[in-house]
C-alpha positions as CSV (number, residue, x, y, z in Angstrom):
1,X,-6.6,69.3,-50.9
2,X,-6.2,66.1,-49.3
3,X,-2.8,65.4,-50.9
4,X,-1.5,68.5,-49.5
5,X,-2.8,67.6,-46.1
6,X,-1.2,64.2,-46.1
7,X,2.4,66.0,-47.2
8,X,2.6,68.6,-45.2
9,X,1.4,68.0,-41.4
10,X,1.4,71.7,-40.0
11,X,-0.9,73.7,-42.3
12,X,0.3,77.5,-41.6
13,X,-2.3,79.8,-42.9
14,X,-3.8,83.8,-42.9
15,X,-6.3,82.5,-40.9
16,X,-4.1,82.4,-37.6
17,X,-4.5,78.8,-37.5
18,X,-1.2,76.1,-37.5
19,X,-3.2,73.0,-37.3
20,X,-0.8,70.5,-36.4
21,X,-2.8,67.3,-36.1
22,X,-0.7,65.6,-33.2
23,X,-1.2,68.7,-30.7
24,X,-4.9,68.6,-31.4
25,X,-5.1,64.9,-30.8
26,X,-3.0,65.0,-27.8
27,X,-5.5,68.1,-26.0
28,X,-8.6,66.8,-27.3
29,X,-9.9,66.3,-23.9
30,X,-13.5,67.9,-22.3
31,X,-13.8,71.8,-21.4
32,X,-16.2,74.4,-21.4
33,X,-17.2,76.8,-24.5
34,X,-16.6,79.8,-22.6
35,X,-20.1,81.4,-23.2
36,X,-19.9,82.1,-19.4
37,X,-17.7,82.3,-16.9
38,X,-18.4,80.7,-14.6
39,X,-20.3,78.2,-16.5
40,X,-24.1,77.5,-16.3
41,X,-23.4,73.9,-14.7
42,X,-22.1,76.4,-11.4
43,X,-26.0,77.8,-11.5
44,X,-27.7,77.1,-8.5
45,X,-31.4,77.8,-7.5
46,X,-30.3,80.4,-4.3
47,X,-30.5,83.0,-6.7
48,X,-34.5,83.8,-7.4
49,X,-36.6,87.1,-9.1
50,X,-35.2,89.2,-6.3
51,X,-31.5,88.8,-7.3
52,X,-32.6,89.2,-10.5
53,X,-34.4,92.6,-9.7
54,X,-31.4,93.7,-8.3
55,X,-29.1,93.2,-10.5
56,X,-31.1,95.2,-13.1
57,X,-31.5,97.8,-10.7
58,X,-27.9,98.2,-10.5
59,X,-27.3,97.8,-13.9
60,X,-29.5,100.8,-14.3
61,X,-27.1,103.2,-12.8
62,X,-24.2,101.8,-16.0
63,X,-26.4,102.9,-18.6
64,X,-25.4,100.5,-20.6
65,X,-27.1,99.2,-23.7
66,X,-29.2,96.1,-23.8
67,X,-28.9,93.0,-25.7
68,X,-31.8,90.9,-25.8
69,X,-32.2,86.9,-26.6
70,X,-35.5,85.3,-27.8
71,X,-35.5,81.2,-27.1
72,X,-38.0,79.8,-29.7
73,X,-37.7,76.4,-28.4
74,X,-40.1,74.4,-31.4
75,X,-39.0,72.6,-34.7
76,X,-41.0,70.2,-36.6
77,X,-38.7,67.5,-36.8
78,X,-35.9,66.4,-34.8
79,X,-32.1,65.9,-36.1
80,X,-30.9,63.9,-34.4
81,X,-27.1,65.6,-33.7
82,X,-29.1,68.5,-31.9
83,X,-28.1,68.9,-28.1
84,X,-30.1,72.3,-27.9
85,X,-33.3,72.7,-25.8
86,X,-36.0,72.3,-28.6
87,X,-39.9,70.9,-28.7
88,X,-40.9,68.5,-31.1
89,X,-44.1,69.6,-32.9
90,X,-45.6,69.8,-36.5
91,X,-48.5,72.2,-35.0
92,X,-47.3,75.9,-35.6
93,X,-50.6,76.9,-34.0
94,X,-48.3,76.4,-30.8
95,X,-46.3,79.4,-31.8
96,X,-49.2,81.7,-31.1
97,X,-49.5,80.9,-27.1
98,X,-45.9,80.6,-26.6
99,X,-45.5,84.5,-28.3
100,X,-48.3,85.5,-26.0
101,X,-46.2,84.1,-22.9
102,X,-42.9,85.4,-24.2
103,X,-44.6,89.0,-24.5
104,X,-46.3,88.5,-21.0
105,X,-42.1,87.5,-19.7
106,X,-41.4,90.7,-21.6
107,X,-44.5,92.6,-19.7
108,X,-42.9,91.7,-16.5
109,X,-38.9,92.5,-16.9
110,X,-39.3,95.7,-19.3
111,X,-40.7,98.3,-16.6
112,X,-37.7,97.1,-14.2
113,X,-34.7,98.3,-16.8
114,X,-34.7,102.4,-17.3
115,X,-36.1,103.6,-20.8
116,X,-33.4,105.3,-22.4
117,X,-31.4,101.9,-22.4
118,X,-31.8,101.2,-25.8
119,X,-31.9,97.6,-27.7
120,X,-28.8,97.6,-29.7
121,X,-28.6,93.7,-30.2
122,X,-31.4,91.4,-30.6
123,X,-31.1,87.2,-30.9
124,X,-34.2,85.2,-31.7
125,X,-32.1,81.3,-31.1
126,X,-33.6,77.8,-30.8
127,X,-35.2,75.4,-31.7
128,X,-36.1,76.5,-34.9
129,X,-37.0,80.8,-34.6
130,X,-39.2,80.5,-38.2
131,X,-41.1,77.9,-36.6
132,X,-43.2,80.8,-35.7
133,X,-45.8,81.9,-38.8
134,X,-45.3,85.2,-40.2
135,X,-47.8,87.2,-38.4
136,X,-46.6,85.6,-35.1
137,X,-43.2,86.7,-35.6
138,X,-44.2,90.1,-36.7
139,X,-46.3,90.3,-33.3
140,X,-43.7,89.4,-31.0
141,X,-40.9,91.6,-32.9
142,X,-43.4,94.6,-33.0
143,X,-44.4,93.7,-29.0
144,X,-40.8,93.8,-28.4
145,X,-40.5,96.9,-29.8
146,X,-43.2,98.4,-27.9
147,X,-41.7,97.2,-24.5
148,X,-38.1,97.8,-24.8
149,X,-36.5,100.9,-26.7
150,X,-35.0,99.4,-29.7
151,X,-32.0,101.6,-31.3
152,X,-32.0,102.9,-34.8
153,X,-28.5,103.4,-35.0
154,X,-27.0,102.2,-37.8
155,X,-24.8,99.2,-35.7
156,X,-27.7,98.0,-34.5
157,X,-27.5,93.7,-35.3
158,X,-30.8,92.4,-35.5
159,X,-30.5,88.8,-36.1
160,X,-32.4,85.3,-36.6
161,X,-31.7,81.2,-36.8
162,X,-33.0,80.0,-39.7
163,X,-33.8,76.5,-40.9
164,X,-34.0,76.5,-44.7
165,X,-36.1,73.9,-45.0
166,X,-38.7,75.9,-43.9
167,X,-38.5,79.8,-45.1
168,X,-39.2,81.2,-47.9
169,X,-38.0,83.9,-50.0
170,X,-41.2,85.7,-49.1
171,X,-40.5,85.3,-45.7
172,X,-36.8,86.7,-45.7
173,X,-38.3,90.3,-47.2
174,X,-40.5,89.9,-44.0
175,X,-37.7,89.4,-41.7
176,X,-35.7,92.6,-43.7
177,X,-38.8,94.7,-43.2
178,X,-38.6,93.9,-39.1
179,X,-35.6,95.3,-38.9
180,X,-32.8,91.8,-39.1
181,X,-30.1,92.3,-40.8
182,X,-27.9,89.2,-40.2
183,X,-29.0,85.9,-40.6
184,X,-27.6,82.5,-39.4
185,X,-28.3,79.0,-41.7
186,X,-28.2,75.8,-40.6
187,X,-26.4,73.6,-42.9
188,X,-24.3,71.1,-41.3
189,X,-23.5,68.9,-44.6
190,X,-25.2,67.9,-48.2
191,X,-23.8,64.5,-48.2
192,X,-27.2,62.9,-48.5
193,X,-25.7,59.8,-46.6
194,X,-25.2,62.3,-43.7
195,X,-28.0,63.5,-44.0
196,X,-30.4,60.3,-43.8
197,X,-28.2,59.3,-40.8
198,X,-28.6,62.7,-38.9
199,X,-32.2,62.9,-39.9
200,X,-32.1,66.4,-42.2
201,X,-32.7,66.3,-45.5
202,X,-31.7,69.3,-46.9
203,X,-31.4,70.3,-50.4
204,X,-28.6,72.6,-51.8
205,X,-30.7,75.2,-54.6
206,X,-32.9,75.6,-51.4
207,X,-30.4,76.6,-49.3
208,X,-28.7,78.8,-52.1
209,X,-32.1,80.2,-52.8
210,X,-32.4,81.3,-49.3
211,X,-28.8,82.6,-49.2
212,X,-29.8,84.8,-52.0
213,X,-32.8,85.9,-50.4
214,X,-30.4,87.2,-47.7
215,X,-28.6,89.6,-49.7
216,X,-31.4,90.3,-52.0
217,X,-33.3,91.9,-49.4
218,X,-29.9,93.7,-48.2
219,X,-28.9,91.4,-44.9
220,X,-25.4,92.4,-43.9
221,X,-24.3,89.3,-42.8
222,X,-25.4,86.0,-43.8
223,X,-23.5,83.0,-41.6
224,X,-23.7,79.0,-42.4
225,X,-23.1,76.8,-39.7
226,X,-21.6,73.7,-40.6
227,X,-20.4,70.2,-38.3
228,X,-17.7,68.3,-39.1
229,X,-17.8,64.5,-37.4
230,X,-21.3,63.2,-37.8
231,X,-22.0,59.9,-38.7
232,X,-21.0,58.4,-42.4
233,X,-19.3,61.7,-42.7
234,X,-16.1,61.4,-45.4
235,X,-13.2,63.9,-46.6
236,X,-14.6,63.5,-50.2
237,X,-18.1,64.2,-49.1
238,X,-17.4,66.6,-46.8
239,X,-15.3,68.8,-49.5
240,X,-18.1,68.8,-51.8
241,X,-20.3,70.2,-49.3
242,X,-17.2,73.0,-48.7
243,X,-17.4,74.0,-52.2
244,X,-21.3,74.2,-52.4
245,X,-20.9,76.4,-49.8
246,X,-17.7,78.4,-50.7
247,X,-19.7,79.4,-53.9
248,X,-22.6,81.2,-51.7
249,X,-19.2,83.3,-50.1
250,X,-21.0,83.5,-46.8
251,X,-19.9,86.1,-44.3
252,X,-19.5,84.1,-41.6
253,X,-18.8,80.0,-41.2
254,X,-19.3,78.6,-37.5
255,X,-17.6,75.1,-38.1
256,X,-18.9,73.0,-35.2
257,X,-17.2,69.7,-34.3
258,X,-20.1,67.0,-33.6
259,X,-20.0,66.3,-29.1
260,X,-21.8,62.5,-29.2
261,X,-23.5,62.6,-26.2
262,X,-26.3,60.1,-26.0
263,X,-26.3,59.7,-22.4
264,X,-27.6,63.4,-22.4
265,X,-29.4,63.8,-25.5
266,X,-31.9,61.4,-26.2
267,X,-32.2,62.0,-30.3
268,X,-28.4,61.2,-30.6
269,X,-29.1,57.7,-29.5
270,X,-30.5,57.1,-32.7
271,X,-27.1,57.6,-34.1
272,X,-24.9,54.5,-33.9
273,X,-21.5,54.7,-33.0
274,X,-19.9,52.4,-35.6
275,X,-21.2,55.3,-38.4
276,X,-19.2,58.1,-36.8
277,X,-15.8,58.7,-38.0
278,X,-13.0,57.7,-36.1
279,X,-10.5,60.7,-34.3
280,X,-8.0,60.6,-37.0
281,X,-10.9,61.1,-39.9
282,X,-12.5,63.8,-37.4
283,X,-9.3,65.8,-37.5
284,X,-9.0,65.3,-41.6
285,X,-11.9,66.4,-41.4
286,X,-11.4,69.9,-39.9
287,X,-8.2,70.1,-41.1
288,X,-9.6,70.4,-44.7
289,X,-11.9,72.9,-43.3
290,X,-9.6,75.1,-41.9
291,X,-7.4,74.5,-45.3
292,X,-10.1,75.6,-47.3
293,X,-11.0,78.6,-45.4
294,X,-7.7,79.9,-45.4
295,X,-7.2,79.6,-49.1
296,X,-10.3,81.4,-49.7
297,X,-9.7,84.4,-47.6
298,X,-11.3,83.9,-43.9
299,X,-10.0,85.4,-40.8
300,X,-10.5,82.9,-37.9
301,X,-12.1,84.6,-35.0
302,X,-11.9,81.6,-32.1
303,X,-13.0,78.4,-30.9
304,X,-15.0,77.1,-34.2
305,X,-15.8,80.8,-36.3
306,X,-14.5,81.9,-39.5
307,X,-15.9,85.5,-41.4
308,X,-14.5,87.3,-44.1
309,X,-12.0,90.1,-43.4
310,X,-14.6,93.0,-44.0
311,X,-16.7,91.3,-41.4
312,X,-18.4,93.0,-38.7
313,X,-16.7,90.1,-36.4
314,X,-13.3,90.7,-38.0
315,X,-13.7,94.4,-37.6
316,X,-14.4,94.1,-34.1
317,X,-11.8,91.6,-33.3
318,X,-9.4,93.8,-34.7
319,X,-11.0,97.0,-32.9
320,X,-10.9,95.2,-29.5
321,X,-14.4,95.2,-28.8
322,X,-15.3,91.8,-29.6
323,X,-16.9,89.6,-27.4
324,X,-18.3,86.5,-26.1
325,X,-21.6,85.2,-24.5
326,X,-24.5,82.9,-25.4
327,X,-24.9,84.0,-27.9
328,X,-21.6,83.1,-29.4
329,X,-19.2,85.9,-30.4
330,X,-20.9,89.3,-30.8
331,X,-19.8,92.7,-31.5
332,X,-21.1,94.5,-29.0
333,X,-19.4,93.6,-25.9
334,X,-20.7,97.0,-23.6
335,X,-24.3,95.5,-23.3
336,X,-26.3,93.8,-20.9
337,X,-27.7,90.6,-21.9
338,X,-31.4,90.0,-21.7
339,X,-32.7,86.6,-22.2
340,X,-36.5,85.6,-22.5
341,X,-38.2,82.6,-23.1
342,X,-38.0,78.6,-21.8
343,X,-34.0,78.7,-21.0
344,X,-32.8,81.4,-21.8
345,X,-30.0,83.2,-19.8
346,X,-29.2,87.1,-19.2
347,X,-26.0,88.2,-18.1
348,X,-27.2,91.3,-16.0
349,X,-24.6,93.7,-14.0
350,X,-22.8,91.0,-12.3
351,X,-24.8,88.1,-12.3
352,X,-26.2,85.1,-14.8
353,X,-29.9,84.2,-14.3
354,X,-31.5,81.1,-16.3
355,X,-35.2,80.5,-17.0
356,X,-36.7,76.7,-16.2
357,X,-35.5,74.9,-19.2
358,X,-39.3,73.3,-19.3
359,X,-42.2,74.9,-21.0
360,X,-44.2,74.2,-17.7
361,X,-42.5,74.9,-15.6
362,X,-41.7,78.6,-17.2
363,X,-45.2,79.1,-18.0
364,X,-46.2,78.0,-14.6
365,X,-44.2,80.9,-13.1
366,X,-45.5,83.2,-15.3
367,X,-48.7,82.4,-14.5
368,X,-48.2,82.8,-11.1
369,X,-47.1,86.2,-11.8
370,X,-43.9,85.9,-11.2
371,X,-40.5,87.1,-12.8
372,X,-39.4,83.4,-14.3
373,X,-35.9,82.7,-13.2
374,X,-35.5,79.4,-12.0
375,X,-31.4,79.6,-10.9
376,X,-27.9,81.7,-11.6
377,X,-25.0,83.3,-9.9
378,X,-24.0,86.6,-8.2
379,X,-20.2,86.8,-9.3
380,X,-18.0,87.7,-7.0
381,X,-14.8,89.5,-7.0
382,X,-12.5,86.7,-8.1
383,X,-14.9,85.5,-10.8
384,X,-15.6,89.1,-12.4
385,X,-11.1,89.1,-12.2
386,X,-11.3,85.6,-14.1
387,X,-14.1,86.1,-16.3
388,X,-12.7,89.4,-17.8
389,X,-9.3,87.2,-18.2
390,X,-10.8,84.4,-20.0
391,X,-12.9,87.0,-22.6
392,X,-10.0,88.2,-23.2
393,X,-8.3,84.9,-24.1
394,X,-11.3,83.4,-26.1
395,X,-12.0,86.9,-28.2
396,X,-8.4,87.9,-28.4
397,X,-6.4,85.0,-27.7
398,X,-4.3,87.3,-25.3
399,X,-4.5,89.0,-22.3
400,X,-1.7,92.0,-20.8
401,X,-2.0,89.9,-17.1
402,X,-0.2,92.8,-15.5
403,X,-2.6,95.3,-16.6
404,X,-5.7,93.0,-15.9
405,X,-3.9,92.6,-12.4
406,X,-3.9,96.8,-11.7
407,X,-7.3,97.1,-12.7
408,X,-8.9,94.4,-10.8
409,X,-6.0,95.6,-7.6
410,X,-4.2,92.2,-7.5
411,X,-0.5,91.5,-8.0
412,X,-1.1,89.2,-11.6
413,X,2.0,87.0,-11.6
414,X,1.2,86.2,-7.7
415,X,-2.4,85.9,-7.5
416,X,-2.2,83.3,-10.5
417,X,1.3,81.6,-9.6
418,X,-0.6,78.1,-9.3
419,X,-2.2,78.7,-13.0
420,X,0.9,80.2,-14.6
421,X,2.4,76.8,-13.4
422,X,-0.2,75.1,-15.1
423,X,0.0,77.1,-18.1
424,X,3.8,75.1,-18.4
425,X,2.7,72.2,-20.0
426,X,1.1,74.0,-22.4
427,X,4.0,76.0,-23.0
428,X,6.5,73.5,-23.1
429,X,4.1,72.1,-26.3
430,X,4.6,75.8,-28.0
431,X,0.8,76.1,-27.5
432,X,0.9,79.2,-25.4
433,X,3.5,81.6,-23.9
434,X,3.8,84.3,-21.0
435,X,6.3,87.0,-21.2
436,X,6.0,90.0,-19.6
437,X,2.7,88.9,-17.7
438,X,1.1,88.7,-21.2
439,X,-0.6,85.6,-21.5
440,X,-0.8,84.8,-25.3
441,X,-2.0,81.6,-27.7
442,X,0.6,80.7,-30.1
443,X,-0.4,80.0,-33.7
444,X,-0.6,76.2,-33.1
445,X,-3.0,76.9,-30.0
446,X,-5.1,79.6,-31.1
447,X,-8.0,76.7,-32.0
448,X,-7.1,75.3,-28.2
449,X,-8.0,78.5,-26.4
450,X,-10.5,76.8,-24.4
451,X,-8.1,74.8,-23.1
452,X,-5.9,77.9,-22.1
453,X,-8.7,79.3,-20.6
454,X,-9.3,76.2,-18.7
455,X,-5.6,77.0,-16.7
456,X,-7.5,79.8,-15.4
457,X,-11.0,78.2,-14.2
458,X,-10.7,77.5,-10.3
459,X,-14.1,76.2,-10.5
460,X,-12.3,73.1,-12.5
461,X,-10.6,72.5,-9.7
462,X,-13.3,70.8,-8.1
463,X,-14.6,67.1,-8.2
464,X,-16.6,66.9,-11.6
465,X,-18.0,64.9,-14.2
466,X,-16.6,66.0,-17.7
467,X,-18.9,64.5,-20.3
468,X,-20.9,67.8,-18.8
469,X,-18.2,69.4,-21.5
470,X,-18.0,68.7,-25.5
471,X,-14.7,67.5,-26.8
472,X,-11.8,70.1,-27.2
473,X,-12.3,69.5,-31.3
């Protein structure tokens, strides 16, 4: 694989993905994930419970489904890549109080949304979700249940963060009988020098064992996340770790490229910068992902995911109704977004809300009996116009401008004349093209969408600091 990488430069592939390795290198500059637009750093604390009360009640009138997200902020140990908002504790006892304050969160918001919106998507995220004992996640699953109307359709995804080190089989026929069917595994690498240095010793009949579990116990999707450019990382270590994984034929691959950003997260201080590969071994490094996914069949969706063909992602990528939010890419893109717990963020009607990204201070609210949003944003009609364009960029990697421009009652090519010039550069690099007033990525920029995107962002155009962003790749 690595011969064929050093011979041929641009790797043309099914999955929609040239990678060309001087193009990436040249844009591989800060920008936003495009989970949001605008993007959480544009929060502020103006907006308060009453905002939030109001946007639900005007959601109400959509009928709309509801997606919700469960922050489990705890893991036993820390690794030491993680930039997420997490806990450090080996006490699971602490699972018991924090499920009682994540049911009293639910106590407060359920009554405000109308009862025939039914839960078609549900998230549990951390931290480590199986942090929580078995009969603490089957009491706040069942509480859920009893405060929100969860769907029994069919298309229903139901779905959980798991570390492997610490579930069992036992556990995933628990997690079947609640009602998940898709389950997400932390891998990252099984180079053990990796792992020493990132602080996660993981083992691979483990992993496999819990893999198995998955479709044992009839999950219909089981993803592996893995990271490409931590420390001590190599080609011939990171390949093995791509066939381990390549044998288990997961349904989904998120391939994550390591942001090192110890100025912001503590635990990465404790790796050193000499151990981290260079940019040159970084790109090797996903280009002999992206080679190996494409020989074995993926479809690449955007940004850093991969699933099979059959996929419900690929299936609603093709369908148009995939979509984006914080919870990566999704399939149901008609929902509002509920999140609960220390962090978490709801898309509601036309508005982002965040909870305090402190246990106190969330639990402090609650206890005061109050609804516990801490900041967010009322969109208004310019970013609803550019947030609609940028989904459609980052879950398409198109967008018909002209026929965003008629819904939305703007003139497309003059309303965005400054961005379409900005859009040059990148099309003078064959990384994107307008014709028509469609906006498109070309094959050597579909994994650069962010970057397209970013033409688009006004809020860019302001004074900034950019290590707020990870790397391009």
């Amino acid at each position: 694989m690595l011969r064929s990488m050093e011979t041929n430069p641009v790797l043309l592939n099914p999955l929609g993905w040239s990678f060309d390795p001087e193009l990436l290198r040249r844009y591989d500059r800060p920008g936003p994930r495009y989970t949001s637009y605008p993007t959480a750093p544009h929060f502020h604390d103006g907006y308060g419970q009453e905002q939030f009360r109001h946007a639900i009640a005007r959601s109400n009138t959509s009928g709309r489904p509801l997606s919700l997200y469960v922050h489990v902020p705890y893991c036993t140990s820390p690794c030491f890549y993680c930039g997420c908002n997490r806990v450090i504790s080996r006490d699971r006892s602490k699972g018991t109080h924090y499920v009682d304050q994540v049911l009293l969160e639910a106590d407060r918001v359920a009554p405000l949304f109308a009862q025939e919106r039914e839960v078609i998507q549900l998230h549990f995220g951390g931290g480590t979700p199986n942090f929580l004992v078995p009969e603490e996640l089957r009491r706040l699953v069942e509480g859920l249940g009893e405060r929100f109307n969860f769907s029994d359709s069919a298309a229903r995804d139901f779905s959980i963060e798991l570390d492997p080190r610490s579930v069992s089989v036992e556990d995933i026929a628990l997690l079947a009988e609640l009602g998940f069917n898709r389950t997400s595994l932390g891998v990252q690498d099984f180079d053990p020098e990796v792992q020493r240095a990132i602080n996660r010793i993981q083992g691979v009949d483990e992993t496999m064992a819990i893999i198995q579990a998955c479709r044992d116990n009839s999950m219909r999707s089981v993803n592996v996340d893995l990271i490409y450019g931590l420390p001590r990382q190599t080609l011939e270590g990171f390949g093995r770790t791509l066939d381990t994984v390549m044998q288990a034929r997961p349904d989904r691959l998120a391939i994550y490229g390591y942001a090192h950003l110890p100025h912001m997260f503590k635990a990465q201080r404790q790796i050193h910068d000499a151990d981290l590969p260079d940019p040159e071994q970084k790109l090797a490094l996903l280009g002999l992902a992206v080679e190996r996914l494409s020989h074995d069949g993926y479809q690449y969706i955007g940004m850093d995911h991969f699933a099979l063909p059959e996929e419900d992602l690929s299936r609603a990528q093709r369908a148009g109704s995939l979509h984006r939010n914080f919870m990566g890419y999704t399939t149901h893109a008609e929902t509002d977004l509920l999140g609960l717990g220390v962090s978490a963020i709801s898309r509601i009607d036309n508005s982002y809300s965040q909870n305090p990204r402190d246990l106190v201070g969330w639990e402090a609210r609650l206890d005061q009996g109050l609804l516990p949003v801490w900041r967010g944003l009322e969109l208004d009609a310019d970013d609803i116009l550019r947030a609609e364009l940028i989904q459609e960029l980052m879950c398409h990697g198109k967008v018909d401008g002209r026929a965003l421009g008629q819904r939305h009652g703007v003139d497309f090519d003059s309303y965005f004349a400054d961005e379409l010039e900005a859009l040059k550069r990148l099309e003078l690099d064959g990384l994107a093209s307008c014709r028509d007033g469609v906006v498109a990525a070309t094959r050597p920029g579909r994994p650069l969408l962010r970057l397209i995107a970013m033409c688009f962002d006004r809020y860019l155009k302001a004074p900034q600091q950019p290590a707020r962003y990870s790397r391009a790749i």
